[in-house]
Structures are given as structure tokens and as C-alpha cells.
Chimera marker file (.cmm) of the C-alpha trace (Angstrom):
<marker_set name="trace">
<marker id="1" x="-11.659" y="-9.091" z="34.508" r="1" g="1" b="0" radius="0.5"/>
<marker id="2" x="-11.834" y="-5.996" z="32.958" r="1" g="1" b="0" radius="0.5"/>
<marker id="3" x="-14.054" y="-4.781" z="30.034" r="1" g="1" b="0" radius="0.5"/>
<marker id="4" x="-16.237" y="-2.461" z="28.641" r="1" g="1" b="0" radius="0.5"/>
<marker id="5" x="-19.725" y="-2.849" z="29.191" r="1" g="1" b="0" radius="0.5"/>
<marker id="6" x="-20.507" y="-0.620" z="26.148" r="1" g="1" b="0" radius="0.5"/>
<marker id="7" x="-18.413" y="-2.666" z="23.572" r="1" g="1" b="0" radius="0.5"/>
<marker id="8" x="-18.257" y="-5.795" z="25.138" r="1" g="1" b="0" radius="0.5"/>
<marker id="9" x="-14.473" y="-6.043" z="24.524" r="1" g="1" b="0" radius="0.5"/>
<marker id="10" x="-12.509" y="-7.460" z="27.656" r="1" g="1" b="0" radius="0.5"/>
<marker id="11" x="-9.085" y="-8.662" z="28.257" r="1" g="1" b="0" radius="0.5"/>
<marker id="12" x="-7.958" y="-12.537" z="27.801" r="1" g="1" b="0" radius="0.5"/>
<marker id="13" x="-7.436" y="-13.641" z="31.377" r="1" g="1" b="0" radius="0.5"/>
<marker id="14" x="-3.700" y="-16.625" z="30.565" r="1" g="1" b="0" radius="0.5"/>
<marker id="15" x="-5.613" y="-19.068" z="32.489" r="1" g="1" b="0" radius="0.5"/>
<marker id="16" x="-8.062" y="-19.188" z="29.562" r="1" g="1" b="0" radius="0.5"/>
<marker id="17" x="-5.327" y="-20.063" z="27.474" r="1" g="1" b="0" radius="0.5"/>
<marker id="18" x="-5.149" y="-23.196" z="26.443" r="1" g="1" b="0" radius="0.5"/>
<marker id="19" x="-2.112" y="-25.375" z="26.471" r="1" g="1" b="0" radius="0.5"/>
<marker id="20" x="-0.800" y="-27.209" z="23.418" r="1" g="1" b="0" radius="0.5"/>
<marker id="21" x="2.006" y="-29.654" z="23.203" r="1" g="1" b="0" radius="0.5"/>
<marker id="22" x="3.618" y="-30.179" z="19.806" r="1" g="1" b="0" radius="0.5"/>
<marker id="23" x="5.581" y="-33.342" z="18.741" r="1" g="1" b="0" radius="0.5"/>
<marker id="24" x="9.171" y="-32.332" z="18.302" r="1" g="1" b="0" radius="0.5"/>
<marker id="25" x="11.040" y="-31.859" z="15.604" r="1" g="1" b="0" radius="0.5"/>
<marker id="26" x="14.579" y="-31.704" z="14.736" r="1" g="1" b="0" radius="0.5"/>
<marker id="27" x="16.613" y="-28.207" z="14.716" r="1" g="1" b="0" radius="0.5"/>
<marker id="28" x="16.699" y="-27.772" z="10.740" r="1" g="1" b="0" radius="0.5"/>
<marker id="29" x="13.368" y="-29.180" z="9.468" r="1" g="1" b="0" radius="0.5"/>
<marker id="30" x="11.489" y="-26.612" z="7.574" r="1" g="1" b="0" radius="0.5"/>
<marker id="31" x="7.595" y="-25.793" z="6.629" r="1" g="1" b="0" radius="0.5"/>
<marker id="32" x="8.364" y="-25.918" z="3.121" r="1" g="1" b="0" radius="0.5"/>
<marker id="33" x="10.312" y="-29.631" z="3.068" r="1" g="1" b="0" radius="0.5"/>
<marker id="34" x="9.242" y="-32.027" z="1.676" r="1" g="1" b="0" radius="0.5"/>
<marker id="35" x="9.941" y="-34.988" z="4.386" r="1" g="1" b="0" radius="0.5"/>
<marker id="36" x="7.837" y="-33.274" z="6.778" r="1" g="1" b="0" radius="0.5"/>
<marker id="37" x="5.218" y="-31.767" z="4.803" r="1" g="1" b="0" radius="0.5"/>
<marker id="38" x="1.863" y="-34.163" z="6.067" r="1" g="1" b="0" radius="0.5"/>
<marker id="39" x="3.275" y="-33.352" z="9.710" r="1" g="1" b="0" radius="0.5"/>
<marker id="40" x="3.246" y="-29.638" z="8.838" r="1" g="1" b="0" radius="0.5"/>
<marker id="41" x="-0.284" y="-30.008" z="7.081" r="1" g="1" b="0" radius="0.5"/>
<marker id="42" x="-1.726" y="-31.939" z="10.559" r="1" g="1" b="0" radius="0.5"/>
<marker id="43" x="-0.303" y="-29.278" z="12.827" r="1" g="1" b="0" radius="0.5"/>
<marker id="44" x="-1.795" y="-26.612" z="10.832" r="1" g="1" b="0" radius="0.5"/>
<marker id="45" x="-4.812" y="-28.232" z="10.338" r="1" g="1" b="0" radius="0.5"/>
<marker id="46" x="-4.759" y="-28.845" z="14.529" r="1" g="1" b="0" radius="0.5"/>
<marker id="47" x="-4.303" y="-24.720" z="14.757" r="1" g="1" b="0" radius="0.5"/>
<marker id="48" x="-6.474" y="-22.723" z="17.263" r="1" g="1" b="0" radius="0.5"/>
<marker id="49" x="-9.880" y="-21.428" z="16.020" r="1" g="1" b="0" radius="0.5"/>
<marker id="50" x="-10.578" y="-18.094" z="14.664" r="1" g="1" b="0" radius="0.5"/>
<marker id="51" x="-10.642" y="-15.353" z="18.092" r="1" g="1" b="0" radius="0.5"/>
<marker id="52" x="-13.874" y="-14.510" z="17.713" r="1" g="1" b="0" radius="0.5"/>
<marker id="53" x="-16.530" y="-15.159" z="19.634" r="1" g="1" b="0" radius="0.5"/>
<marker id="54" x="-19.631" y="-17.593" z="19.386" r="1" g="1" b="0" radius="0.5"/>
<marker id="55" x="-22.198" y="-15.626" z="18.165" r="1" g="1" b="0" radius="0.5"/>
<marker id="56" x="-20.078" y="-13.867" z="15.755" r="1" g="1" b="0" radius="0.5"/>
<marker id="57" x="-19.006" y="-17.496" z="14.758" r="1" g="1" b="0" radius="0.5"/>
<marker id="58" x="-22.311" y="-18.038" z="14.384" r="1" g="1" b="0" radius="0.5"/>
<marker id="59" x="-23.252" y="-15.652" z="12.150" r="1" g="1" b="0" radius="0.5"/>
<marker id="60" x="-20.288" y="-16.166" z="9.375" r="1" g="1" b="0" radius="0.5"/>
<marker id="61" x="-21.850" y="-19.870" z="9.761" r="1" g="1" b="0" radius="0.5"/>
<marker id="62" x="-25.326" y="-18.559" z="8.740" r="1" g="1" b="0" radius="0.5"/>
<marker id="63" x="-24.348" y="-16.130" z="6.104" r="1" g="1" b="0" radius="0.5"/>
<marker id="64" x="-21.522" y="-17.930" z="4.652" r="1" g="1" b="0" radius="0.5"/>
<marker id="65" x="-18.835" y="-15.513" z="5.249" r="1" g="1" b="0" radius="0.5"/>
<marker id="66" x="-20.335" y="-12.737" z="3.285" r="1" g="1" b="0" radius="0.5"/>
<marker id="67" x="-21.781" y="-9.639" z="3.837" r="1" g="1" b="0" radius="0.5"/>
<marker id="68" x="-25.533" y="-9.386" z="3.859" r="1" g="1" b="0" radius="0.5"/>
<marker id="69" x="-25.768" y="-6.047" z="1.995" r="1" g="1" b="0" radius="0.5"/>
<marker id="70" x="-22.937" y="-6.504" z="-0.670" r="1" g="1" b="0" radius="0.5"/>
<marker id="71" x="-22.460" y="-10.331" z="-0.844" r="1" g="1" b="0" radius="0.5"/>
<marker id="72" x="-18.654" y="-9.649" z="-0.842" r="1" g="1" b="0" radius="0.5"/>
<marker id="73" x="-16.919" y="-12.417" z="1.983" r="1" g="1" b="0" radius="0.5"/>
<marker id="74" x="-16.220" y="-10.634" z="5.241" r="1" g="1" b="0" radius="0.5"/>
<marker id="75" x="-12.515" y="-11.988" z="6.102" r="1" g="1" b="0" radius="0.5"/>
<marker id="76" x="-10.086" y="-12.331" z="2.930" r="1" g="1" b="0" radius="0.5"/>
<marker id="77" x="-7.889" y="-14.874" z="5.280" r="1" g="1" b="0" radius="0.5"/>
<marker id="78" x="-6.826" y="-17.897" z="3.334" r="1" g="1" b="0" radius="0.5"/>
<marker id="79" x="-4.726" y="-19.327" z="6.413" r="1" g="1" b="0" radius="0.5"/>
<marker id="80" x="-4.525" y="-18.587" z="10.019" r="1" g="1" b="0" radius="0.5"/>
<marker id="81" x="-2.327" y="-16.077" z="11.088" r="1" g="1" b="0" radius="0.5"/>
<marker id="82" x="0.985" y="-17.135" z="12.082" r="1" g="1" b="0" radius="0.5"/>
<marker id="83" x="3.036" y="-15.349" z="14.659" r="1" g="1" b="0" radius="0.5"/>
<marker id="84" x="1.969" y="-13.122" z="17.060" r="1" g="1" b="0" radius="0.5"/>
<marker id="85" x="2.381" y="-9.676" z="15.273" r="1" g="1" b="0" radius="0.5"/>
<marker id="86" x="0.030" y="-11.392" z="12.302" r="1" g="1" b="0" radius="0.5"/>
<marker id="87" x="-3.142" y="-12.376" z="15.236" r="1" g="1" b="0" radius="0.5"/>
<marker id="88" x="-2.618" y="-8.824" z="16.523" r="1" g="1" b="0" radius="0.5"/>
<marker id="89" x="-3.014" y="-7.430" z="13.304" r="1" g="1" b="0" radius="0.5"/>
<marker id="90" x="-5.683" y="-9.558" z="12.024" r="1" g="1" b="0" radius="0.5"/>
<marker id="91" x="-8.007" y="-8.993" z="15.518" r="1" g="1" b="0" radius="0.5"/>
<marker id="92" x="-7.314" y="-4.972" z="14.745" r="1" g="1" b="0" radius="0.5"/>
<marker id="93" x="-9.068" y="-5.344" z="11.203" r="1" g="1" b="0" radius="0.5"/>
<marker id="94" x="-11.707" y="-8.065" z="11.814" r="1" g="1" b="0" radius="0.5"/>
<marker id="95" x="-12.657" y="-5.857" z="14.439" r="1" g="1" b="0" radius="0.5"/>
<marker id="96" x="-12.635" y="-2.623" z="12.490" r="1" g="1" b="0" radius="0.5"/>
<marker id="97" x="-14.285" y="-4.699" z="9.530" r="1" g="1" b="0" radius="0.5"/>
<marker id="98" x="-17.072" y="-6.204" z="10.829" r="1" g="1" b="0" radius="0.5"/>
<marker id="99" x="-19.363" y="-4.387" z="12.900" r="1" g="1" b="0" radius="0.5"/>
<marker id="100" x="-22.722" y="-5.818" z="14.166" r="1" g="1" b="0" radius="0.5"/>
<marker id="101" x="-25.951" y="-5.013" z="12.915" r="1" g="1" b="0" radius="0.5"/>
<marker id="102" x="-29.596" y="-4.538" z="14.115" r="1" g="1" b="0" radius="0.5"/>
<marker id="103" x="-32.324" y="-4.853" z="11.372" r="1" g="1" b="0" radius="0.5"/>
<marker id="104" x="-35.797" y="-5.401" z="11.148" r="1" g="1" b="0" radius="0.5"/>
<marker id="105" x="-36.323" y="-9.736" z="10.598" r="1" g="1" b="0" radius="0.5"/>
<marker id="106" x="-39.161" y="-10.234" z="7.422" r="1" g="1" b="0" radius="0.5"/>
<marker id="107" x="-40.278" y="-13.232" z="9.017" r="1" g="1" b="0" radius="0.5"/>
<marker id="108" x="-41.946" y="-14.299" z="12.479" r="1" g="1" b="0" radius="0.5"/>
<marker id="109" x="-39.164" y="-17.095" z="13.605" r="1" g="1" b="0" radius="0.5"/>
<marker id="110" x="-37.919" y="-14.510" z="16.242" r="1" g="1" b="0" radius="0.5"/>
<marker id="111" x="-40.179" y="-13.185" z="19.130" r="1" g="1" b="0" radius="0.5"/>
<marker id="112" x="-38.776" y="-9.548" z="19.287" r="1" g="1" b="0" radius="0.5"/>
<marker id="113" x="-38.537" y="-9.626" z="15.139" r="1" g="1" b="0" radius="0.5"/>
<marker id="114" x="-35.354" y="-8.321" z="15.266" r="1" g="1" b="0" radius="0.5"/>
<marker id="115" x="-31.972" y="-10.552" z="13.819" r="1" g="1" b="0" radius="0.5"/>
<marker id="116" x="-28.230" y="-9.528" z="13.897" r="1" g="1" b="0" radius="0.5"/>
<marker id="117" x="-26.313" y="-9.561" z="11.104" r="1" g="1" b="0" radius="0.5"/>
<marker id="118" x="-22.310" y="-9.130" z="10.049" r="1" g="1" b="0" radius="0.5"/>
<marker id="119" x="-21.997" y="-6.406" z="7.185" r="1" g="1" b="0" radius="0.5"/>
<marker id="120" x="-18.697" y="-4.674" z="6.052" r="1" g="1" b="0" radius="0.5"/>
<marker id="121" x="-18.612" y="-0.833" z="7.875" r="1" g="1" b="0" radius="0.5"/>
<marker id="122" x="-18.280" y="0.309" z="4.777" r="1" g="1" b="0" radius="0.5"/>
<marker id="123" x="-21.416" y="-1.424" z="3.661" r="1" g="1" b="0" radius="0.5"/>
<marker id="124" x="-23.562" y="-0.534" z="6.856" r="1" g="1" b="0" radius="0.5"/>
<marker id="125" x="-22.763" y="3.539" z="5.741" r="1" g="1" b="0" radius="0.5"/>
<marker id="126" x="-24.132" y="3.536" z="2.313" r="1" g="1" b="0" radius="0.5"/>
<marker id="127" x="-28.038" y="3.117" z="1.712" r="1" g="1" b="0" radius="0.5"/>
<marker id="128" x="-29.337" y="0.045" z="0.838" r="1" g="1" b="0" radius="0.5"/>
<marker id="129" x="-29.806" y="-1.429" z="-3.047" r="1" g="1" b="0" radius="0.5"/>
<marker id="130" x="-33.247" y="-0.646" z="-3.365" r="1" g="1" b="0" radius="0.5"/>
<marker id="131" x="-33.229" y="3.185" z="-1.886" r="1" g="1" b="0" radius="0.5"/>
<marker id="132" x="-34.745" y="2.504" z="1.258" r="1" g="1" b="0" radius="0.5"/>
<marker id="133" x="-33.226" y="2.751" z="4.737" r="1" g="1" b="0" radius="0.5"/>
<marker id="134" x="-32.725" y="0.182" z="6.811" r="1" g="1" b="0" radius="0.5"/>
<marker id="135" x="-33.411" y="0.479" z="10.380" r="1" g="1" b="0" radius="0.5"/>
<marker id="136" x="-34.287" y="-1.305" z="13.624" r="1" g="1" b="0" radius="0.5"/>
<marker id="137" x="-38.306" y="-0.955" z="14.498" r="1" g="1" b="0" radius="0.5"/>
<marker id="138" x="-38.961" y="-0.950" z="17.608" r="1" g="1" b="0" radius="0.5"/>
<marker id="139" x="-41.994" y="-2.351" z="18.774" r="1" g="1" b="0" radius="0.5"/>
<marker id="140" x="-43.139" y="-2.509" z="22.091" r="1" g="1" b="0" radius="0.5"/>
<marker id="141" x="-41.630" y="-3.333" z="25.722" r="1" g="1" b="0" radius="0.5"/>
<marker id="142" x="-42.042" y="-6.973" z="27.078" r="1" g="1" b="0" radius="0.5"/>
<marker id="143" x="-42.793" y="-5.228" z="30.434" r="1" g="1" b="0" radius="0.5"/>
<marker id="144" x="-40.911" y="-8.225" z="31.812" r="1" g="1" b="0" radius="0.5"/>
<marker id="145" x="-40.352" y="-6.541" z="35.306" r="1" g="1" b="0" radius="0.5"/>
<link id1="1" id2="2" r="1" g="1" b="0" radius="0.2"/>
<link id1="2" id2="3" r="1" g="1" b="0" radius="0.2"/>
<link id1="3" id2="4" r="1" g="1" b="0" radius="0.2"/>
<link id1="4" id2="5" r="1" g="1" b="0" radius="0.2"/>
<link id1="5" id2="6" r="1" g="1" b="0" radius="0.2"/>
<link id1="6" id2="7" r="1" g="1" b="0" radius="0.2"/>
<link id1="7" id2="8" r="1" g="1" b="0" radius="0.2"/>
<link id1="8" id2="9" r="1" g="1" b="0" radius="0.2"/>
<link id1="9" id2="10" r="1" g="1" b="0" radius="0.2"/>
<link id1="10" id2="11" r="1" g="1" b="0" radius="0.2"/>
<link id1="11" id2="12" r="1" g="1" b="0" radius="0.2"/>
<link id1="12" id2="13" r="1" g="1" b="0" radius="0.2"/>
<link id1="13" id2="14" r="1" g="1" b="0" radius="0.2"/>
<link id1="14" id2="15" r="1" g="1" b="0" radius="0.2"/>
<link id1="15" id2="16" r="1" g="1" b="0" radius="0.2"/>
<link id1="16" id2="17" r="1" g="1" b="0" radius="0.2"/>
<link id1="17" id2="18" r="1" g="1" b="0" radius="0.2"/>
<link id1="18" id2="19" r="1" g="1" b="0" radius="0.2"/>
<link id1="19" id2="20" r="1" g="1" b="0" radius="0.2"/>
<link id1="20" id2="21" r="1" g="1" b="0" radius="0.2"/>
<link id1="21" id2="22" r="1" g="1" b="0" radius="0.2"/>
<link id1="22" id2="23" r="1" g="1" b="0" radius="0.2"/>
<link id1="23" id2="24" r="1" g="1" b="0" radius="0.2"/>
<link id1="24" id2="25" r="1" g="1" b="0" radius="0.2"/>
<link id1="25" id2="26" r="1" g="1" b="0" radius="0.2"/>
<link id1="26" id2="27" r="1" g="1" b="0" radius="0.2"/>
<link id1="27" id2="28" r="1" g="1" b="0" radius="0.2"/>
<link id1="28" id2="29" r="1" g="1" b="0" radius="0.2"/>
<link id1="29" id2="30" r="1" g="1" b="0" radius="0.2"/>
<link id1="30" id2="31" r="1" g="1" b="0" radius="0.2"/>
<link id1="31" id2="32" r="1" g="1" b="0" radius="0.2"/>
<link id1="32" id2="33" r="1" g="1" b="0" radius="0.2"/>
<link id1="33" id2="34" r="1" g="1" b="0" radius="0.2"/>
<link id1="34" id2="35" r="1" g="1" b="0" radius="0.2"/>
<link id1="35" id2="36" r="1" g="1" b="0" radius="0.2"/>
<link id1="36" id2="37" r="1" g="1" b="0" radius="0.2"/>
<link id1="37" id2="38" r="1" g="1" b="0" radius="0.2"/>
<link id1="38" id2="39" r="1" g="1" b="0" radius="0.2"/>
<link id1="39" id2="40" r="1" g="1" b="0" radius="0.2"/>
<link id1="40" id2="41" r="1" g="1" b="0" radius="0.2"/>
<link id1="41" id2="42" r="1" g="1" b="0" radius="0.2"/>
<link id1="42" id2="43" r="1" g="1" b="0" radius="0.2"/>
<link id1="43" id2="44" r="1" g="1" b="0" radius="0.2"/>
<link id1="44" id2="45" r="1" g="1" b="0" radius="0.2"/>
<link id1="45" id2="46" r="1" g="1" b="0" radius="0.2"/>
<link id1="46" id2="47" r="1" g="1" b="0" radius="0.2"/>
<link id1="47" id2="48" r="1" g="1" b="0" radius="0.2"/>
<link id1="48" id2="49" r="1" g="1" b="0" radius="0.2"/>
<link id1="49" id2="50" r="1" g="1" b="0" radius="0.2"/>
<link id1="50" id2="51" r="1" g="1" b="0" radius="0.2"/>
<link id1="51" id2="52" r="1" g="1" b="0" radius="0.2"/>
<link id1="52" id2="53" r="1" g="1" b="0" radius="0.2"/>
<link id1="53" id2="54" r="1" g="1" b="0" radius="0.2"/>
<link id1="54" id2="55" r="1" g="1" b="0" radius="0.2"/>
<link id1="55" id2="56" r="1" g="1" b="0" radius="0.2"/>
<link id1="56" id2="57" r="1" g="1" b="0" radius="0.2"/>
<link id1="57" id2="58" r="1" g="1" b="0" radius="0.2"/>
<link id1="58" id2="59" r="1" g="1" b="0" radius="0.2"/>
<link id1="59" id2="60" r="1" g="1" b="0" radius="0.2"/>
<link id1="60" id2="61" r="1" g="1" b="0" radius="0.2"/>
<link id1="61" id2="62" r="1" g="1" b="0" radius="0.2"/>
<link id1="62" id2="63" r="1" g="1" b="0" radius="0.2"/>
<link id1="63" id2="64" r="1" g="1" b="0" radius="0.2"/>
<link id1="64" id2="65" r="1" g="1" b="0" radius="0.2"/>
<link id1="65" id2="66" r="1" g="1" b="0" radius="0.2"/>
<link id1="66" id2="67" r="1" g="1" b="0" radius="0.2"/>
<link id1="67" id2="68" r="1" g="1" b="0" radius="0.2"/>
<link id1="68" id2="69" r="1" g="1" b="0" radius="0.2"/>
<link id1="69" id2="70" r="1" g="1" b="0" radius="0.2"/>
<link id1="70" id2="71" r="1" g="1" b="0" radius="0.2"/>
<link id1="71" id2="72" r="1" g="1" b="0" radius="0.2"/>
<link id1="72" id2="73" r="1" g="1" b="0" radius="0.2"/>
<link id1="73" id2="74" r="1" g="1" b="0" radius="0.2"/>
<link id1="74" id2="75" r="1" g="1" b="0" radius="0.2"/>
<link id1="75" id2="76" r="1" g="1" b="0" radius="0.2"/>
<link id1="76" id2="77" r="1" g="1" b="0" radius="0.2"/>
<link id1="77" id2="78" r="1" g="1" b="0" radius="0.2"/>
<link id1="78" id2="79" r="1" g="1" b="0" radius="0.2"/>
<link id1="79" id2="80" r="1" g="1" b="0" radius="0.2"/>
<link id1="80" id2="81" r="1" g="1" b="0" radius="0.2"/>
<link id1="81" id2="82" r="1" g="1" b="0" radius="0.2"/>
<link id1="82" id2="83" r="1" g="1" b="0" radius="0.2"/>
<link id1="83" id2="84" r="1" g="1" b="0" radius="0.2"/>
<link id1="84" id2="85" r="1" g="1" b="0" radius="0.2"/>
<link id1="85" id2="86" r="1" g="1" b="0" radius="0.2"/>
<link id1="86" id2="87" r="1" g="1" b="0" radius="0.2"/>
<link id1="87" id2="88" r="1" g="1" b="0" radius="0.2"/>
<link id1="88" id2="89" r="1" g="1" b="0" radius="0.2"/>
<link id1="89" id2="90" r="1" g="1" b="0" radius="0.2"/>
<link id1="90" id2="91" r="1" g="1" b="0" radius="0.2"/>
<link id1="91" id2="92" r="1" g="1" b="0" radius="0.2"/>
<link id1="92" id2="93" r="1" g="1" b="0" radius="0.2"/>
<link id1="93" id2="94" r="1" g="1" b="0" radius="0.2"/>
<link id1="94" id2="95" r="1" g="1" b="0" radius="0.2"/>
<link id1="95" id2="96" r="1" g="1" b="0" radius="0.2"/>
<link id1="96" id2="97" r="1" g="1" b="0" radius="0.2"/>
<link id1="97" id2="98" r="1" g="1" b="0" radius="0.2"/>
<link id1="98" id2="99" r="1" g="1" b="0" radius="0.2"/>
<link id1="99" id2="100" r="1" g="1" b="0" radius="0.2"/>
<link id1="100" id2="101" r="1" g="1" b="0" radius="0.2"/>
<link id1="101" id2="102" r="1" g="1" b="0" radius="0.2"/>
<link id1="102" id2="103" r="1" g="1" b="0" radius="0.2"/>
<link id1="103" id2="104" r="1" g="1" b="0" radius="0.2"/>
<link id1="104" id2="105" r="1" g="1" b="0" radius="0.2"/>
<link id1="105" id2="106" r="1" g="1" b="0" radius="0.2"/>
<link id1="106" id2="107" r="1" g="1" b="0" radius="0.2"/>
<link id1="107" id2="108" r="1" g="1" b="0" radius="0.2"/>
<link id1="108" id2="109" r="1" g="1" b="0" radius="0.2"/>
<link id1="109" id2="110" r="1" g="1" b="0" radius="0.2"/>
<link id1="110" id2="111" r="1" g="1" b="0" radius="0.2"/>
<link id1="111" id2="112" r="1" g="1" b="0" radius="0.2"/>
<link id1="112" id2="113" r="1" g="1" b="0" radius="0.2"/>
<link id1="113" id2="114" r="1" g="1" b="0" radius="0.2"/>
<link id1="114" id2="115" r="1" g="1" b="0" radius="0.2"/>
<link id1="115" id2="116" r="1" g="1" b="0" radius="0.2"/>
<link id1="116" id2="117" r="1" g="1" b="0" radius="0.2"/>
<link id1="117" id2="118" r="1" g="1" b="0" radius="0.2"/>
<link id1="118" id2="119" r="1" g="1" b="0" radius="0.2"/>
<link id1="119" id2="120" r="1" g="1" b="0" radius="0.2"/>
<link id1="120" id2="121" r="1" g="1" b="0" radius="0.2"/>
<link id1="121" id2="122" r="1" g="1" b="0" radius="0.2"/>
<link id1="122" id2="123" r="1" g="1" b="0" radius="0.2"/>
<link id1="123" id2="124" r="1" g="1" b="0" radius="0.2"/>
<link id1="124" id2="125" r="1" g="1" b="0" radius="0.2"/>
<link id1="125" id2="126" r="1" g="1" b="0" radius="0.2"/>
<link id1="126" id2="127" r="1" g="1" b="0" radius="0.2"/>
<link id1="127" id2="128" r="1" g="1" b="0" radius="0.2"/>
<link id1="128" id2="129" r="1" g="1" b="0" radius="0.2"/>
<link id1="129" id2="130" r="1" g="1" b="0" radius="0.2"/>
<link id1="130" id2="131" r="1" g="1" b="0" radius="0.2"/>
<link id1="131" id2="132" r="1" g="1" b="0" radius="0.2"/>
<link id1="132" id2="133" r="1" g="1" b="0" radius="0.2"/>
<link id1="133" id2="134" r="1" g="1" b="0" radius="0.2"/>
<link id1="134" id2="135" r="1" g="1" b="0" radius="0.2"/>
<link id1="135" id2="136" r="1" g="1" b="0" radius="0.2"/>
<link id1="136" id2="137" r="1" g="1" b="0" radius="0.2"/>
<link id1="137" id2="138" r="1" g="1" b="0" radius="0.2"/>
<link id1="138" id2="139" r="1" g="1" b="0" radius="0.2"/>
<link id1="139" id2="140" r="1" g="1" b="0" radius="0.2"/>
<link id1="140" id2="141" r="1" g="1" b="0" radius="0.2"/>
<link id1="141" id2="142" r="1" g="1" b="0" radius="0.2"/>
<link id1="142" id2="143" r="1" g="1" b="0" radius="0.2"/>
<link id1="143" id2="144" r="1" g="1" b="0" radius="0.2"/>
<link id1="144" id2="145" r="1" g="1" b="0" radius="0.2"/>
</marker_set>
């Protein structure tokens, strides 16, 4: 497989691909007519899930879709990208829009204190609301080895 260690970001192997069989339908039918629109609806519906991975899944979950430091949602995608160009496109600016955050945690549900979050790049350059910086504090190693 091959990746960078730095970004995480690795190439889909095909065998991870997963095969989907689709009932058939005749040469002319259409998305947009009407005698086939509840078998359109199920098949979108049935579409693959959002390329992202689990954490990051995780954290839309949590948050709601927005962004932690603006409250604005994080992906303005009302459907699922269609054809292939679209996915590309969409991975390129989820990507480039979401980046992944380190900040100090207020609470004590974490042992290390510290808890990711999803913010706009945009968002994670400016200062925060209230003036102050927000930054990861370190605290001390586990000495684990």
C-alpha cells in the first residue's frame, strides 16, 4: 500500500472496493420520470457512504456538521456526488476544507486532555472570538516505554 506517514493519505487498494449490483432497467428510463421515481429514490438512498474516514465520521457526528469555531456546517453537499469527476472533486475540497485540529479539552473525560476537532481552514487561521489563542498544552510524557 502506499501512503504517507505524515498525512495519513494512502491509495484505495480495488479489492477494497465493494461490489454493487443494481436491478436493471430499461434503455430509456430516466431519473427525472415519473414511473420510476421510488426506484430512483431507493437506489439513491442505497448510495455508498461519504469517503471519509471513521474518525472524521465521527466527529461531523459529534459536532453536527459544523464548525466548532464559526458554527457554519462544514460540507454544503445536499446529495452525494454523482459521477466520477463530481467524487474527485468533492474529496479535493473536503480535504482542503476541513483540516484537523488539536486543542486543549475543558473537561477531564479524556486522559491526555486533549480532543480533536473539524474547523473550516479558514476558521483555524483567524484568532478565536474571545481574543485568546488557542493552542494544544502539552503536559507531560506517559513514559510508557
Amino acid at each position: 500500500m502506499f501512503g504517507d506517514r505524515d498525512s495519513g493519505a494512502y491509495l484505495v487498494r480495488f479489492a477494497w472496493t465493494k461490489i454493487i449490483r443494481h436491478q436493471l432497467v430499461k434503455g430509456g428510463a430516466s431519473p427525472d420520470g415519473p414511473a420510476l421515481a421510488d426506484y430512483w429514490a431507493d437506489r439513491r438512498r442505497k448510495g455508498a457512504p461519504l469517503p471519509l474516514d471513521g474518525a472524521t465520521m465521527r466527529l461531523l457526528k459529534s459536532q453536527t456538521g459544523r464548525c466548532h469555531r464559526c458554527g457554519q456546517l462544514l460540507l454544503h453537499a445536499d446529495r452525494s456526488p454523482q459521477s466520477p469527476r463530481e467524487w474527485e472533486q468533492w474529496l479535493r475540497t473536503t480535504r482542503k476544507a476541513i483540516k484537523t485540529q488539536h486543542i486543549a479539552y475543558q473537561g477531564t473525560k479524556t486522559p491526555d486532555g486533549v480532543q480533536l476537532r473539524l474547523t473550516h481552514a479558514s476558521c483555524r487561521q483567524r484568532p478565536s472570538m474571545d481574543g485568546h489563542e488557542e493552542t494544544l498544552h502539552t503536559g507531560e510524557p506517559l513514559r510508557l516505554a
